[in-house]
C-alpha positions as CSV (number, residue, x, y, z in Angstrom):
1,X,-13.2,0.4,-123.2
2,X,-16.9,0.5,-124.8
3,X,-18.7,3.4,-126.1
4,X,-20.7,3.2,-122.9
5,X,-17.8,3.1,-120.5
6,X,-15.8,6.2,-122.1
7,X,-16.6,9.7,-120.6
8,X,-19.2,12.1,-122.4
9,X,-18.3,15.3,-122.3
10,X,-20.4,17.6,-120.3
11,X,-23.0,19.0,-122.9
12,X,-23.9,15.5,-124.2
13,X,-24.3,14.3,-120.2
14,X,-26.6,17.3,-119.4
15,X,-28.7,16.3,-122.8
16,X,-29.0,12.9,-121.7
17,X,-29.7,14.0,-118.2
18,X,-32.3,16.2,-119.5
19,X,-34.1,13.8,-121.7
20,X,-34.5,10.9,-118.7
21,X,-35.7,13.4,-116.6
22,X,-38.3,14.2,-118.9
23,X,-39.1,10.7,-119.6
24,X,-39.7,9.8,-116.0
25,X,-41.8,12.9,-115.1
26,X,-44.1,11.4,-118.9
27,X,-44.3,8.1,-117.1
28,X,-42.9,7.1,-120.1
29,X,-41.1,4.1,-118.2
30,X,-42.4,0.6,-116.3
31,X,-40.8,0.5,-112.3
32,X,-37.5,-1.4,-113.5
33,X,-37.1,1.4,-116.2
34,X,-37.4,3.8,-114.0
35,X,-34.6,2.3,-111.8
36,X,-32.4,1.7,-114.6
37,X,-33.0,5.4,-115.5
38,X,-32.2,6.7,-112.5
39,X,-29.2,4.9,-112.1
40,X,-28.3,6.4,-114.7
41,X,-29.5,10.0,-114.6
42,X,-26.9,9.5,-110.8
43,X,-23.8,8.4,-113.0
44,X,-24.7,11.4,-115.5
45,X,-25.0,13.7,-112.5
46,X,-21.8,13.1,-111.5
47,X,-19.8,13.0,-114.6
48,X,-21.8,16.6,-115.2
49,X,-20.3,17.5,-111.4
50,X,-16.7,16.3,-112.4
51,X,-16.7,17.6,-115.5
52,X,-17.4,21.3,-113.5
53,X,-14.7,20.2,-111.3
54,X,-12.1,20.0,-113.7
55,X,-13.1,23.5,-115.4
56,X,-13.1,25.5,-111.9
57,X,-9.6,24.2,-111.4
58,X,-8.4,25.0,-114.6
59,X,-10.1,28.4,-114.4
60,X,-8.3,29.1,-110.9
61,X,-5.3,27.6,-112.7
62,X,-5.1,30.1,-115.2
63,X,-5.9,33.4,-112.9
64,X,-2.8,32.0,-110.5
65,X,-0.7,31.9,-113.6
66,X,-1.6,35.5,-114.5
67,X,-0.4,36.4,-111.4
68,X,-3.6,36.5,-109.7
69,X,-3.9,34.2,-106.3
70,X,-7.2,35.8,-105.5
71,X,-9.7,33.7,-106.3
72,X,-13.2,35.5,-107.8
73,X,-16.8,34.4,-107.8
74,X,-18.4,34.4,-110.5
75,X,-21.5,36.9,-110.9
76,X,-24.1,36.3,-114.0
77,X,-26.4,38.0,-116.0
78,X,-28.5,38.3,-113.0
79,X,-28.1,42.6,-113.1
């Protein structure tokens, strides 16, 4: 397995997410870039979505195992 081919974890996708995003929106990037970049920015989108995957479960995991089977929804900062 390469370097490019092994999973980032979720903080370095989002970064790397983040940084073609604003590179595209500079037109920092000729029409095959962009593609490539985009192509990208989809297979760091869904690592990021996976990577969210696996912590909800594990999150419902652990309230089952603490002998809660309700499951609760999350409310931020937003008060």
């Amino acid at each position: 397995m390469t370097d490019q081919d092994k999973p980032l974890d979720f903080e370095a996708s989002l970064t790397q997410l983040e940084t073609l995003v604003e590179k595209l929106e500079n037109s920092e990037f000729t029409l095959e870039q962009s593609l490539q970049a985009f192509e990208s920015g989809v297979k760091l989108t869904r690592q990021c979505q996976q990577a969210l995957s696996q912590a909800e479960q594990k999150v419902q995991l652990l309230i089952e195992e603490n002998g809660q089977s309700q499951a609760i929804p999350f409310q931020g900062d937003a008060d």
